[in-house]
TINUFI-526471 format. One record per residue (C-alpha): residue in three letters; z, y, x. Coordinates in steps of 0.05 Angstrom, whole numbers, plus 5000, padded with zeros to 4 digits. Layout:
<sites>
ALAZYX...
</sites>
This chain:
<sites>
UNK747528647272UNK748628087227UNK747928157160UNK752028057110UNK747027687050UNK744827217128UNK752626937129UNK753226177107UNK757426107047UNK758426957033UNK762827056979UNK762627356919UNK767227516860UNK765626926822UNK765626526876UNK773126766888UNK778426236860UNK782326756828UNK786826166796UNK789926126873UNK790626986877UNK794026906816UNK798126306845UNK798726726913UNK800527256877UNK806527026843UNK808626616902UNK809627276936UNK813427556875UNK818627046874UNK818627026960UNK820827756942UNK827527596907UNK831427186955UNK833327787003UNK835928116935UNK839827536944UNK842827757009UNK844128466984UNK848128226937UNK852627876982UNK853128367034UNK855328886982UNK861028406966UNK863228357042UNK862929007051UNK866829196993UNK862029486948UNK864229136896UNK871429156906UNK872829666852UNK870529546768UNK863429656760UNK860729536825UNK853129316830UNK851828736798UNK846528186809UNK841728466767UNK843029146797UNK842028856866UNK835228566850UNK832029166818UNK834629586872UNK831429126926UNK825229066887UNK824129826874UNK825730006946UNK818829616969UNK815530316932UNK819430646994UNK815930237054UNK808530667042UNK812931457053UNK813531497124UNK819131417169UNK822030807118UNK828131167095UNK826031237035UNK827030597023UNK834530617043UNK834331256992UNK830730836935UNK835730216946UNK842230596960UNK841031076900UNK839430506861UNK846130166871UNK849330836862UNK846830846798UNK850231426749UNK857131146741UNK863331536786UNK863731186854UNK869331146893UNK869631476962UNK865631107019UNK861130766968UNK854631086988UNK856530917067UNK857430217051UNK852030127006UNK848030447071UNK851029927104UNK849129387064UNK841929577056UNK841929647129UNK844128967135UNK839128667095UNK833829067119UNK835428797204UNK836628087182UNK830127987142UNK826528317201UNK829927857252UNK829427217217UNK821527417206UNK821027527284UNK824326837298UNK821026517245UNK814326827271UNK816426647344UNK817325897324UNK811025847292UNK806726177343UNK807725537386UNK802325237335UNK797325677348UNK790825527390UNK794226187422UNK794026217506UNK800326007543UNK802626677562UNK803226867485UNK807726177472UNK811926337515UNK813027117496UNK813926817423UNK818926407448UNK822326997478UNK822027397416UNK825426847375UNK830726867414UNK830927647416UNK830027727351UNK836127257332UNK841427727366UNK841728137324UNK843627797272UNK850227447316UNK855727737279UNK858128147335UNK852728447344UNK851328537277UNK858428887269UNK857529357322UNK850129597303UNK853629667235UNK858830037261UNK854530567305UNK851030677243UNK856730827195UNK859431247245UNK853131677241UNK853731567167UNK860831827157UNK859132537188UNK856932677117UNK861233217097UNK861732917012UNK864732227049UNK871132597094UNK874732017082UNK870131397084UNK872530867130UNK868330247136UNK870229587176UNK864929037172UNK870128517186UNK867428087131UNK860728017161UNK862527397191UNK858426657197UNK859226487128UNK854727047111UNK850627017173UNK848126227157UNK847626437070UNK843727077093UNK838726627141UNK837726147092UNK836326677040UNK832327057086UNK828926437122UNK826226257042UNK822826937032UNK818826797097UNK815526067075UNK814626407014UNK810426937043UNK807226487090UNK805226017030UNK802926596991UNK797626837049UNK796026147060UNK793126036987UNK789926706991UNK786226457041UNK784125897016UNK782126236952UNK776626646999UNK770826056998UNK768126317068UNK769025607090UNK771124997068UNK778524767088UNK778924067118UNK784823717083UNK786523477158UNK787324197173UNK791324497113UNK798824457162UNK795424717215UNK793225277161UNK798825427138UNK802825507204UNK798125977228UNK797526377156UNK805726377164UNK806526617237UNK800927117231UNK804327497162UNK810827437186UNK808727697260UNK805228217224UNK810228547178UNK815028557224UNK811128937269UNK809329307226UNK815029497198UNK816729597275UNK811830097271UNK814330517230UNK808130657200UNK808030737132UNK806430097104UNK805729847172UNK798830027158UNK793629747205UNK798129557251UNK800128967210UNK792528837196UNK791128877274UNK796928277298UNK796127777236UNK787527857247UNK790027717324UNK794727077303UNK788926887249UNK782526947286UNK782726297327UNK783825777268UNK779926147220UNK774226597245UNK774327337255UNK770227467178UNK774627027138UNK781027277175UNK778927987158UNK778127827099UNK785127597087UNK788128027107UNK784928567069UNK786228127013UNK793328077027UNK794628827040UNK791728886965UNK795028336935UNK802628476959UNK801229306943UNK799528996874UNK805028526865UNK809729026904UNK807729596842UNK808829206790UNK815828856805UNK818129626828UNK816029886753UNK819629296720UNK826129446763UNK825430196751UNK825730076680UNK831329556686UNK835130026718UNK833030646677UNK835930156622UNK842730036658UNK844630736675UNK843530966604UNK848330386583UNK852930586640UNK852631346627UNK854231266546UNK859830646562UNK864430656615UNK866029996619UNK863229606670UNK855529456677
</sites>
């Protein structure tokens, strides 16, 4: 068995360049606001914020933020819980709101997903990866893509809310996506499409902060595609999963993805490193939004006015 101490170049915490973790770090952080973005948008098509003192910006991005606390309770609905109930907020809604705001989260939630698979899919082609897994990545960017078609995306919508308005509190909820048209398909992928590089920037500079090897300068695009399409592949998958987290499974496909550009030690180490990393940055921007809106809905419950 090789030893750890006998591997050329083993790292150690001062050998880390924690400048690029912290630079990783908050490349993550702000990769985490654009779908916040595309919440608020959808919540406008969908006509959550038809009537006074519907969610706001702000409110939008603090209830995206804090609904990343959801992803590590199994089964991911808490995280529709945390986002919808953030949105909510304490102020009288009008009937259908929670439905919609379901809705909306829903929304989000596929698109990000999708545009990660195609995003992953396009990347893959990059990768010192065999033929046979080109061509299923080719497959699955096209797959994934589908969904997010506006017809498509209206009737998955639709099946859902249907579900949805069996609750009993919402008797007479109607909801009719009609608004989820192209407009807010292409703003929605573009949105979406920017928290992806941002995540695949942020694993690729926490990679390179791990001095297991040096990183040819030649190399550094080849790098970062394969850093990109293995986190994307990864938490999508995992989300997939539905493992809380996406725990280990995500782990498992970006070490897969990694492995061939960067060696099996320095890809495990990554992505343990990146599992810690986004957990961190994931805590800290959920706190902040908690107290944001802690702050809102005691402004809201003493002022009825709008937020």
């Amino acid at each position: 068995m090789t030893r750890w101490d006998s591997l050329p170049s083993a790292p150690t915490w001062s050998s880390v360049a924690w400048f690029r973790v912290s630079l990783s770090g908050l490349v993550y952080a702000v990769g985490l606001l654009p779908p916040a973005i595309v919440l608020y948008q959808v919540t406008g098509a969908s006509g959550c914020r038809t009537h006074a003192g519907g969610p706001t910006l702000t409110r939008c991005v603090a209830a995206q933020l804090l609904g990343h606390a959801g992803k590590y309770v199994p089964g991911k609905a808490v995280v529709i819980v945390l986002r919808v109930g953030a949105l909510r907020g304490v102020q009288q809604r009008p009937v259908g709101f929670a439905t919609r705001a379901t809705m909306s989260v829903f929304f989000e939630t596929l698109l990000m997903m999708s545009v990660g698979g195609s995003f992953a899919g396009v990347l893959l082609w990059s990768t010192p990866l065999p033929t046979w897994v080109h061509a299923g990545a080719a497959a699955m960017a096209v797959l994934a893509a589908i969904p997010t078609l506006p017809p498509v995306m209206r009737s998955l919508l639709q099946r859902v809310a249907g579900r949805r308005l069996e609750d009993p509190l919402e008797p007479a909820a109607t909801w009719q996506p009609n608004e989820m048209g192209w407009p807010l398909l292409f703003a929605a992928w573009f949105w979406s499409l920017l928290s992806w590089l941002c995540i695949g920037t942020s694993f690729a500079l926490l990679i390179t902060a791990i001095p297991i090897e040096e990183v040819n300068p030649a190399t550094r695009i080849q790098l970062w595609l394969a850093a990109s399409s293995a986190i994307s592949l990864g938490m999508v998958l995992g989300f997939a999963s539905l493992v809380p987290g996406g725990a280990g499974v995500r782990e498992y496909v970006t070490l897969l993805v990694l492995t061939p550009v960067i060696g099996p030690t320095h890809g495990l180490l990554s992505v343990i490193a990146a599992r810690m990393l986004f957990i961190v940055v994931e805590a800290i921007m959920a706190a902040i939004s908690y107290g944001i809106l802690a702050s809102m809905n005691g402004s809201s419950a003493g002022d009825p006015r709008p937020e």
